[in-house]
C-alpha positions in Angstrom: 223.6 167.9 252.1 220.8 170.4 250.9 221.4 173.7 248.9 218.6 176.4 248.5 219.5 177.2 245.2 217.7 179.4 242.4 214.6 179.0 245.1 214.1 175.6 245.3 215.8 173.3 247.5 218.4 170.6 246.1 219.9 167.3 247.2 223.4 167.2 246.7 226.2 164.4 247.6 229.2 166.3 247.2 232.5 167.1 248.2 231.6 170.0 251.1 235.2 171.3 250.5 234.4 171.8 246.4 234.2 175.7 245.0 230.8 175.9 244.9 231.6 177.0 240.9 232.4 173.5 240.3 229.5 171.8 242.1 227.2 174.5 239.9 229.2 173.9 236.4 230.0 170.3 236.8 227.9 168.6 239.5 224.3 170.5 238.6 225.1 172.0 234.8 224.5 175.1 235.6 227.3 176.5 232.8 225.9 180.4 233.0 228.5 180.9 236.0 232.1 180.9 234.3 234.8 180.6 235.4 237.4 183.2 234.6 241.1 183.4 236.6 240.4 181.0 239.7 241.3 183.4 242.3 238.0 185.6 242.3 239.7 188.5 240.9 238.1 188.8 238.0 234.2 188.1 239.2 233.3 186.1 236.2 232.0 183.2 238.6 229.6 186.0 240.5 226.4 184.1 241.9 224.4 185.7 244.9 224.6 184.4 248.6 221.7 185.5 250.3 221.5 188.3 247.9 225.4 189.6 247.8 228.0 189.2 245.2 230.2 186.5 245.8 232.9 184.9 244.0 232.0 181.2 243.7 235.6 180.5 242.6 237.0 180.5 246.0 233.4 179.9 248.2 233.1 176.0 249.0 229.9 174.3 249.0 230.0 174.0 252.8 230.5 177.7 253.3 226.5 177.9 251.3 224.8 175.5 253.2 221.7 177.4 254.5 221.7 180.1 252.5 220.2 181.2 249.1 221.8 181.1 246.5 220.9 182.5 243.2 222.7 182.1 240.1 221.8 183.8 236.5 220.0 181.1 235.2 217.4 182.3 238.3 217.7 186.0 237.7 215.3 186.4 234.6 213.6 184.3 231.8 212.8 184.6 228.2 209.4 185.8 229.0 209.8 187.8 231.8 213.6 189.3 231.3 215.2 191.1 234.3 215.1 194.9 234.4 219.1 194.4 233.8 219.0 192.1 231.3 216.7 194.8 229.2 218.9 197.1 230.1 222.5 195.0 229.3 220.8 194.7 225.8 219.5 198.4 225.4 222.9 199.7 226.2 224.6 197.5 224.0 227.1 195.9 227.2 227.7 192.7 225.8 230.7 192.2 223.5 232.6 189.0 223.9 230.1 188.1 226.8 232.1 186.0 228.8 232.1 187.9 231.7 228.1 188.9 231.8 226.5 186.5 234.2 228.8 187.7 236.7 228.5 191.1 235.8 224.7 190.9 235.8 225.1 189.0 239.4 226.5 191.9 240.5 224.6 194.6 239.4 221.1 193.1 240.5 223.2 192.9 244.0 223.6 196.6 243.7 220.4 197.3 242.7 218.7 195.3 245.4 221.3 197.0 248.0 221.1 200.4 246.5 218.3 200.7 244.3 219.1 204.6 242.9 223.2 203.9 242.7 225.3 206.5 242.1 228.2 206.7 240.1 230.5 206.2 243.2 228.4 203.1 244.1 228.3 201.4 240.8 232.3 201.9 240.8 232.2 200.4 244.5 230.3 197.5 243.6 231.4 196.7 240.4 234.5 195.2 240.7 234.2 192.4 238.0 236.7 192.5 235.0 235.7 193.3 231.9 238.4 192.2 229.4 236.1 194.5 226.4 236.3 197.4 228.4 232.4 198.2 228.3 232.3 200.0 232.1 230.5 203.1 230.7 227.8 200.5 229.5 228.0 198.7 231.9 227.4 201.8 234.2 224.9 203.1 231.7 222.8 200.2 231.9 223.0 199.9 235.7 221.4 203.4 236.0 218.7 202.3 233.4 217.8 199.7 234.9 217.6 201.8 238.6 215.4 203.9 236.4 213.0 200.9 235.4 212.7 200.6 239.1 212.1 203.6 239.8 208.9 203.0 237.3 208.0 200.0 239.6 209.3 198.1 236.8 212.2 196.2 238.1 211.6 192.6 238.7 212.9 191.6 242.1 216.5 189.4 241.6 215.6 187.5 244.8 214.3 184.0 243.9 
């Protein structure tokens, strides 16, 4: 079976049945995705399926087959950082960490969806867990980054 996956299409022999979490962490070592409570309450396994937020906890590999999907190793690089990342880092978001990537999945769903999100659609949207408690930074730096866009700024989370 063939994935489209971070923009570039992949040969896979896998179960079609398998979360796609465990065909990105174990099959294809993509580790950024984590995996948090295994019943995608808590959004820390967050990747983007043709551009919205999904919980890759519960979504089997069949269930992705023809569409794109982007995890965060796709979203930015060291070079050329996403307008979120800049932002995660300006308004000090991360604390443990663990639940980032998915948070960051997310917002750049948001963004794309909404690209001047208001409170309301931030709270709408982001529904992932964040056992630190950081929400206001996490809101904070949603609305920075929607301002870096504004700017023409914001690097497209597409691949």
């Amino acid at each position: 079976m063939k994935l489209d996956l971070n923009g570039r299409a992949v040969q896979l022999d896998a179960d079609p049945g398998m979360p796609l979490l465990w065909l990105l962490r174990d099959v294809l070592n993509l580790t950024g995705t984590k995996f948090g409570c295994g019943v995608a309450a808590c959004g820390a396994c967050t990747v983007r399926v043709d551009g919205q937020a999904v919980r890759s906890c519960m979504t089997p590999v069949s269930a992705v087959l023809g569409k794109r999907v982007q995890t965060i190793e796709a979203l930015g690089t060291p070079d050329k950082p996403h307008a979120l990342q800049l932002a995660w880092i300006a308004e000090q978001v991360p604390q443990c960490g663990y639940c980032q990537s998915g948070m960051l999945m997310a917002a750049a769903a948001l963004l794309d969806r909404k690209p001047k999100p208001t409170d309301a659609d931030i709270d709408a949207a982001m529904t992932n867990i964040c056992r630190c408690g950081t929400y206001q930074r996490i809101r904070a730096a949603i609305k920075r980054a929607a301002g870096i866009a504004a700017n023409g700024g914001l690097k497209k989370a597409g691949p």
